[in-house]
C-alpha positions as CSV (number, residue, x, y, z in Angstrom):
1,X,-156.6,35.0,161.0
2,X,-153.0,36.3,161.4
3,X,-153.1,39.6,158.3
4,X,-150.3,38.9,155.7
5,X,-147.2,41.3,155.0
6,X,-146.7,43.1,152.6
7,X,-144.0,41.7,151.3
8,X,-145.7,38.6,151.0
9,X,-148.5,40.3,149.0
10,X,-146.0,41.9,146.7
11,X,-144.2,38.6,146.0
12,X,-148.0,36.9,145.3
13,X,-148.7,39.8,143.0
14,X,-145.0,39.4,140.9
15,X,-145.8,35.3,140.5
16,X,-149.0,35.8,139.8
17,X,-148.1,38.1,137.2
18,X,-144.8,36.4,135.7
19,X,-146.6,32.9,136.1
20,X,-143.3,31.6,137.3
21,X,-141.3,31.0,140.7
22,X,-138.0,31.9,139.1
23,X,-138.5,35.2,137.1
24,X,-140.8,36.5,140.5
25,X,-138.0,35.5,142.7
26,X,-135.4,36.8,140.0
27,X,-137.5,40.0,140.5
28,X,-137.4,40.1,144.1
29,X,-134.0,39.1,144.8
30,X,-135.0,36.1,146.3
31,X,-134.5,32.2,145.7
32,X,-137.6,30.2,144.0
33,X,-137.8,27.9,146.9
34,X,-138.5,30.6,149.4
35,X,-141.2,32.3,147.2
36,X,-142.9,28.8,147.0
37,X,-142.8,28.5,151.0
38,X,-144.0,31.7,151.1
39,X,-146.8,31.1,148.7
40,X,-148.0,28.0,150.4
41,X,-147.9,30.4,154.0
42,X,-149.8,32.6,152.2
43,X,-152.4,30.1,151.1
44,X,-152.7,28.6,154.4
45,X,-153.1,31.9,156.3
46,X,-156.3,32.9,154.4
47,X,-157.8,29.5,154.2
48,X,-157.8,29.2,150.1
49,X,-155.7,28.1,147.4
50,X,-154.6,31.3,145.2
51,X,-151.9,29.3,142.5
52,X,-152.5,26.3,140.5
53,X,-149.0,24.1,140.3
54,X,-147.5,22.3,138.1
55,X,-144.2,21.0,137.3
56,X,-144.3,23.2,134.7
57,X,-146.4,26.0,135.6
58,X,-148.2,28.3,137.9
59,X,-151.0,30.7,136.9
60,X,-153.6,31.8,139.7
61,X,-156.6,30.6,140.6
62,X,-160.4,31.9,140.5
63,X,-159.4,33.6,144.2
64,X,-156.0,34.3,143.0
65,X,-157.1,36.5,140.5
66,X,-159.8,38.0,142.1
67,X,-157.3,39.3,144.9
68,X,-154.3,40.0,142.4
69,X,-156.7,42.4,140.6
70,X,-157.7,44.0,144.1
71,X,-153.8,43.9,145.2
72,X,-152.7,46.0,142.1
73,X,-155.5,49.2,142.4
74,X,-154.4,48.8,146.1
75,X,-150.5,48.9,145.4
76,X,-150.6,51.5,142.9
77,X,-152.9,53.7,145.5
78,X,-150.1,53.3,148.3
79,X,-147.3,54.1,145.8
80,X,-149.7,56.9,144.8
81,X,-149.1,58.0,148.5
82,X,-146.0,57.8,148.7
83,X,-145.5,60.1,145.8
84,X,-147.4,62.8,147.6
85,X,-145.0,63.3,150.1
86,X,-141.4,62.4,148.3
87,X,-141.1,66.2,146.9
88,X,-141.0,66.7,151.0
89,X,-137.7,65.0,151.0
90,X,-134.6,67.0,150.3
91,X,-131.9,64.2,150.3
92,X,-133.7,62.0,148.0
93,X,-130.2,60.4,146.2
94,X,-129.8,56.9,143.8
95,X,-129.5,56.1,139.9
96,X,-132.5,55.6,138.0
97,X,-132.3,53.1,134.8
98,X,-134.0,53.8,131.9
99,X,-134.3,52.2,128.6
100,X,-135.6,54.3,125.6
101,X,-135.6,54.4,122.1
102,X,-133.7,57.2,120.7
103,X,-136.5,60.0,120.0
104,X,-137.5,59.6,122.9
105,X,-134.7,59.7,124.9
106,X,-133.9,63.1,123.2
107,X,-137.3,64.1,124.8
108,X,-136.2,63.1,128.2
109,X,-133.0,65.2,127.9
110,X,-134.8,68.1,126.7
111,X,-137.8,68.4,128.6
112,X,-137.6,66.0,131.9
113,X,-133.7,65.8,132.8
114,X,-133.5,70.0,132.9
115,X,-135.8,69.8,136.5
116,X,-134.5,66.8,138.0
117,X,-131.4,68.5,137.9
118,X,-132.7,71.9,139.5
119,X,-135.0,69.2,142.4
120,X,-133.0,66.6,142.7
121,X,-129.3,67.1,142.1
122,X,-128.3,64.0,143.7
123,X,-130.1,61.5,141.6
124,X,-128.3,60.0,138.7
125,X,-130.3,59.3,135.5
126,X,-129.1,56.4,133.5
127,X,-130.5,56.6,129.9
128,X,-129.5,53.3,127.6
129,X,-130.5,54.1,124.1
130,X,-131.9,51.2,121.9
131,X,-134.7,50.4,119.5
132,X,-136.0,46.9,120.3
133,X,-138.8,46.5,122.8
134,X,-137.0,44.7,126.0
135,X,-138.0,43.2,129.4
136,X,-137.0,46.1,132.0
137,X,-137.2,44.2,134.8
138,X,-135.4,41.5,133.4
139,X,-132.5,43.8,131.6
140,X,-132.5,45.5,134.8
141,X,-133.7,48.7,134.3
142,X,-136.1,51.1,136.3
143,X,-138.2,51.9,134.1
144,X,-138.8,52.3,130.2
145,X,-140.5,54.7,127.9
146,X,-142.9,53.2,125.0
147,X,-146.2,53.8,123.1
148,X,-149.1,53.5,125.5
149,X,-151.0,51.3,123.7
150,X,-148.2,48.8,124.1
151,X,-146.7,48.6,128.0
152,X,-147.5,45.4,129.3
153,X,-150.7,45.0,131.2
154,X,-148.7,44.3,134.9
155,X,-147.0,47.9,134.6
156,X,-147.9,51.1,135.5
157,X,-147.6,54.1,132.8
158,X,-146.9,57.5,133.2
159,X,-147.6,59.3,130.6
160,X,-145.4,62.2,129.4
161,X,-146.4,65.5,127.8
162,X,-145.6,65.2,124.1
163,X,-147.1,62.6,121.8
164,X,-145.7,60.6,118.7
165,X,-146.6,61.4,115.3
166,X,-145.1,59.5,112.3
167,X,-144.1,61.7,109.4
168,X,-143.4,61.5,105.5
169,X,-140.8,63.6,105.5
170,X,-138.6,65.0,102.1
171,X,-136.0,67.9,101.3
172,X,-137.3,70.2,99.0
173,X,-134.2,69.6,96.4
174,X,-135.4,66.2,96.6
175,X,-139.3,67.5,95.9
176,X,-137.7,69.9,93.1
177,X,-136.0,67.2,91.2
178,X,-138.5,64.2,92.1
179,X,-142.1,66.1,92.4
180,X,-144.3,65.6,95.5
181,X,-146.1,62.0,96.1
182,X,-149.8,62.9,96.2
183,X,-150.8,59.0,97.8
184,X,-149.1,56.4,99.6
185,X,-148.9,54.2,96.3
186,X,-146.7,56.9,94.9
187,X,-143.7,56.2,96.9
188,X,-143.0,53.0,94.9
189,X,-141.6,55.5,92.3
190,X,-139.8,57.3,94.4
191,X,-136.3,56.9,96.3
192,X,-137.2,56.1,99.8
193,X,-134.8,56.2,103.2
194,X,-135.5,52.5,104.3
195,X,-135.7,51.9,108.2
196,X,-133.8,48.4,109.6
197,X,-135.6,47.1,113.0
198,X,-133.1,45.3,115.4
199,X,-134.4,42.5,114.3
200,X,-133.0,43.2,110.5
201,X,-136.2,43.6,108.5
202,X,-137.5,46.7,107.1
203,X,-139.7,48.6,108.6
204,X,-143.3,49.0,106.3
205,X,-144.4,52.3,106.3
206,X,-148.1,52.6,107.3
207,X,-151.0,55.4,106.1
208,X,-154.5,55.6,107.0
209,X,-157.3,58.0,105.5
210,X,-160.9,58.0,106.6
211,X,-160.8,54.3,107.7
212,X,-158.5,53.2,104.5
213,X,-155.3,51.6,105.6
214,X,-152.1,50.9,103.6
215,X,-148.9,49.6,104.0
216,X,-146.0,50.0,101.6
217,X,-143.2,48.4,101.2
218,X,-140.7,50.8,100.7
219,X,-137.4,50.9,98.6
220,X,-134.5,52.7,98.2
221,X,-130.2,52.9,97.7
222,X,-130.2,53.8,101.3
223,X,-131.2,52.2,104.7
224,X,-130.5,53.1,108.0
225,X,-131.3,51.7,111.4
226,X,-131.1,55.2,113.3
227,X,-133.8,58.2,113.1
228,X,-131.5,61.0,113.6
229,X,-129.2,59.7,110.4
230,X,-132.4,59.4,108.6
231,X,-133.4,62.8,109.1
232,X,-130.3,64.1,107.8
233,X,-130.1,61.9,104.8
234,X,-133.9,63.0,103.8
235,X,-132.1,66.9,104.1
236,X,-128.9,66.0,102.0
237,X,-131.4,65.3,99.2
238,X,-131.4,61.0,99.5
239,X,-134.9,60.9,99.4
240,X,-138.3,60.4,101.5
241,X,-138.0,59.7,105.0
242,X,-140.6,57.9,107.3
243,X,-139.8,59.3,110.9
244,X,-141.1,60.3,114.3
245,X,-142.1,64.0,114.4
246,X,-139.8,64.4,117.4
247,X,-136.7,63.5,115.0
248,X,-137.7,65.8,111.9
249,X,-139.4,69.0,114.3
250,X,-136.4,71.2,114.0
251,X,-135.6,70.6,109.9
252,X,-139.2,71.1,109.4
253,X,-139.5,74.5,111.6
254,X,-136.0,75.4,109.7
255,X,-137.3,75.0,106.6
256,X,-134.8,71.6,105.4
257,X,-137.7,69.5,105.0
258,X,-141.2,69.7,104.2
259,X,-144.0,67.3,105.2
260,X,-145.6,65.1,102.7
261,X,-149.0,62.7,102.5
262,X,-150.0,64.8,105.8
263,X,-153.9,63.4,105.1
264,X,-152.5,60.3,105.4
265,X,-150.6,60.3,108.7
266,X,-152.0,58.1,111.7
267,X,-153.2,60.4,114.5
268,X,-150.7,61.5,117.7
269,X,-150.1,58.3,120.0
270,X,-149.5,58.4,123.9
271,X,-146.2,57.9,125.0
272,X,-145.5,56.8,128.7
273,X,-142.9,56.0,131.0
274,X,-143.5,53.0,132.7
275,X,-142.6,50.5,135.7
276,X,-143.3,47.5,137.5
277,X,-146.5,47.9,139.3
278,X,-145.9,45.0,141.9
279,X,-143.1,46.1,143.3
280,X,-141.6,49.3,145.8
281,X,-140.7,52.0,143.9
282,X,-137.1,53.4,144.9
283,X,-137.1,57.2,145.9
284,X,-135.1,57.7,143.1
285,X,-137.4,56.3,140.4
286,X,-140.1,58.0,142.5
287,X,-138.8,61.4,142.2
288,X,-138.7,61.2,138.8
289,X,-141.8,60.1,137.8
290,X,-143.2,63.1,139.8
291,X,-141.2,65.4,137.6
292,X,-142.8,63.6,134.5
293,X,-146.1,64.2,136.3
294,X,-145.1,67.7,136.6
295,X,-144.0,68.7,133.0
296,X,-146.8,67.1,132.1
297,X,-149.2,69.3,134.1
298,X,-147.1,72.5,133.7
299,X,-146.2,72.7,136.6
């Protein structure tokens, strides 16, 4: 039996994992046609079908996803090898995409984009700034940066240094004038700095205490769809603000807001940059995901 490429076992692992000739072959730069010849090559080289067809479908078979599991530990372990050696290269030049919400893009430019600079002057980083949860590969983007606990299942996560922590957050002329909520139930008498999701609804505040759970509705005369201008509406005095710690750190250490409810805060989440994991990964992109790795291990 003739051994398949590589790039044929990259393009099985992208339509085995998008389910579809024309978002794989969207993904690989290819037309669907050719993927489905190559598939059916594929198939007939190694003696067993791998994809189920149908005229409006594909998803794999027993086989197929027995070797797409094997094919992605073994993918990641060569791109794993490949990072080893990049920091070797002194040319390493390109544009790397990446899609972030705000907070954490501030975290990129403050703790990741410093080094690349110093290692790798001649690669461009391309930050896009928005709040709703996209398709990278699809939008055309490197990578992205999201909670751990939600990157799809076919990427690979990185996992930077600093976690996510929501906080109640509230200036204390605001506290003065309004006293201190003591629960979550509280807030519904007080004046609260109300979050709009790019989809247009309001984002519901949520609390946990030794296994109790709430969420609250929250009201108020103002509502913002931007973390930054919600930090600095909760320090003019506008009222209680539900925010990422990263936003509200420096008004807290400067003493222009104080935390409130702290017991009943959700605990740190991961946060991760994160890639295609069936595809090669572009020096670029490569280079800085080991500065990610880096920061993160104090290096």
């Amino acid at each position: 039996m003739m051994r398949p490429s590589l790039n044929d076992l990259t393009a099985f692992v992208a339509v085995a994992t998008h389910r579809s000739f024309r978002r794989a072959a969207d993904e690989l730069g290819t037309a669907p046609s050719t993927l489905s010849h190559a598939m059916r090559s594929l198939e007939d080289r190694l003696g067993v079908r791998l994809l189920n067809r149908t005229t409006r479908s594909v998803s794999p078979t027993e086989a197929g996803f027995e070797l797409l599991s094997r094919l992605q530990a073994a993918l990641t372990s060569l791109d794993e090898a490949l990072d080893a050696v990049i920091t070797f290269r002194g040319n390493v030049a390109g544009t790397v995409r990446i899609n972030a919400p705000r907070v954490a893009a501030t975290v990129l430019v403050r703790d990741i984009l410093p080094r690349m600079a110093e290692q790798f002057p001649n690669v461009t980083v391309d930050i896009v700034v928005e709040g709703r949860l996209i398709d990278i590969v699809s939008g055309g983007f490197d990578a992205g940066v999201r909670l751990a606990g939600s990157i799809p299942k076919d990427m690979i996560a990185v996992p930077l240094a600093s976690t996510i922590q929501f906080v109640c957050v509230a200036s204390p002329s605001y506290l003065d004038r309004a006293g201190e909520p003591k629960t979550p139930e509280d807030l519904q008498r007080h004046r609260c700095i109300c979050h709009r999701m790019p989809s247009g609804k309001l984002y519901r505040w949520e609390f946990e205490r030794a296994g109790q759970e709430l969420t609250i509705n929250a009201t108020g005369s103002v509502v913002l769809d931007d973390e930054e201008l919600m930090v600095e509406a909760a320090v003019q005095g506008l009222g209680v603000a539900y925010v990422a710690n990263w936003a509200a750190e420096t008004a807290i250490a400067e003493g222009r807001l104080n935390r409130v409810l702290s017991a009943w805060m959700h605990e740190p989440e991961g946060v991760a940059v994160y890639y295609p994991g069936h595809r090669a990964v572009p020096p670029a992109l490569r280079a800085f995901l080991d500065v990610v790795r880096d920061v993160r291990q104090g290096k």
